[in-house]
N, C-alpha and C positions, 0 to 999 in steps of 0.2 A: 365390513361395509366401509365402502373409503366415506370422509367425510365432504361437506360439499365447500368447496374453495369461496373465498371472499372474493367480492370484486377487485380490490387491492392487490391480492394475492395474484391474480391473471393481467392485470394491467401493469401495474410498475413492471413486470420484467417484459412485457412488450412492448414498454415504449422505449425500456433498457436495450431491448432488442433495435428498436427503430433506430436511436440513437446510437446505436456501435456502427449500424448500417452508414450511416451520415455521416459519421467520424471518419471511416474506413474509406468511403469515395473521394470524402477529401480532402485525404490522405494520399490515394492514386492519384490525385488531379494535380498534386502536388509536382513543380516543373523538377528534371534530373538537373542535379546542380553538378557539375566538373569537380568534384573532391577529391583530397587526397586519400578520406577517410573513407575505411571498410565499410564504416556503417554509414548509410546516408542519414536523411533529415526524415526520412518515410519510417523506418522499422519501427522507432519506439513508437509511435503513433499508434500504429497498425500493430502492432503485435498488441498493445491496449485494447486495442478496438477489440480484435479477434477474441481475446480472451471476456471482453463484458459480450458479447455476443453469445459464446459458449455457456458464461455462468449466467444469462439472463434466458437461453434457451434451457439450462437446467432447471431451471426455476420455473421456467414457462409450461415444461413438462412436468414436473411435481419432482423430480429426482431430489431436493433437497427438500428436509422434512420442514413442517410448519414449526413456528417457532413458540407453540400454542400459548398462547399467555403469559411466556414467560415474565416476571416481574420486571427481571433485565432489560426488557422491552420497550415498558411503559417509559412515558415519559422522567419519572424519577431514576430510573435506573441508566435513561442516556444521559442524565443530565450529571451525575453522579459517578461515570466513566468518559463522557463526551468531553467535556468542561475543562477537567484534569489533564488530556492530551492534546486539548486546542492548547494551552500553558504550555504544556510539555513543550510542545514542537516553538512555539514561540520564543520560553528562553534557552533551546537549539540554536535557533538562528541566532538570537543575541550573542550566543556563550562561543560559539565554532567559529568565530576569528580569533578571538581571546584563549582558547584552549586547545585547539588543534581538534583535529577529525576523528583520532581516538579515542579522547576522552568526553569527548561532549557527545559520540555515538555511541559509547558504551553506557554513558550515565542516561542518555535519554532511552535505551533499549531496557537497562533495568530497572528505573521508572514506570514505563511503560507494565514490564513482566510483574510488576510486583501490584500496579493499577489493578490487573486484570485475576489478580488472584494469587499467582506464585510466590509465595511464601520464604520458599529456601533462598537470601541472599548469596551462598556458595552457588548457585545453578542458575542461579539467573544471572549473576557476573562469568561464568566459565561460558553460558550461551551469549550473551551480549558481545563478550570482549572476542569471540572466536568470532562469530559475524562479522564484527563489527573489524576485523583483521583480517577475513577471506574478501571483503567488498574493499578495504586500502590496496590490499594486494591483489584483486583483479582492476581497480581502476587506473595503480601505479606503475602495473607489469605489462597486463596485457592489452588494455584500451590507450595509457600513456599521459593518462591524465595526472597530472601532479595535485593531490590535496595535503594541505597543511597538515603532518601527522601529530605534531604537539607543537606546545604554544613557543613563538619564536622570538 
């Protein structure tokens, strides 16, 4: 017997839904700029939009399961992983002039992994610093954006 959904549960992702819709038009309405760049000023917008569209229409149809009371939920348990990665991401911004884009993405990703429960510091630095080295090297090689790789 399914059980019977919250109103919460059908509203947040329809309005998540509305709101991709809003982002997305514009997004189109957005004038074509003469660039030299592959990628205009539209994609990353829009490929957002598309994508909370999709996970807000999943959720609108039940495809993602309820997250039944989990403790995690409740307010102690955002406060208690929320909290720790607003810091996080704050002394990022402070530290990535100062240390370059390697090391302040690698230490805020294993942070992060180890916030959220991963335990193994060997696996959580092999997956952070691997990330954290395919995103220098697609922003450096093939988009041509120069970021400061370590401190200079």
């Amino acid at each position: 017997m399914k059980h019977p959904t919250k109103l919460s549960e059908t509203l947040l992702p329809a309005i998540l839904l509305i709101v991709a819709g809003l982002v997305f038009i514009s997004v189109w309405r957005l004038p074509v700029t003469a660039t030299a760049d592959l990628v205009g000023p539209k994609v990353y917008p829009g490929a957002l939009a598309v994508l909370l569209a999709v996970f807000s229409g999943l959720l609108l149809i039940g495809a993602a399961p309820s997250h039944g009371e989990d403790a995690d939920i409740r307010l102690p348990g955002m406060v208690r992983r929320f909290l720790p990665l607003v810091l996080f991401s704050a002394a990022y911004v402070i530290a990535l002039p100062f240390v370059g884009f390697l090391i302040a993405t690698t230490a805020l990703l294993m942070a992060c992994f180890f916030l959220l429960g991963e335990r193994r510091l060997w696996l959580n630095f092999l997956v952070a610093a691997g990330c954290t080295l395919a995103t220098y090297l697609l922003f450096a090689t093939l988009l041509g954006i120069q970021l400061t790789a370590f401190p200079g």
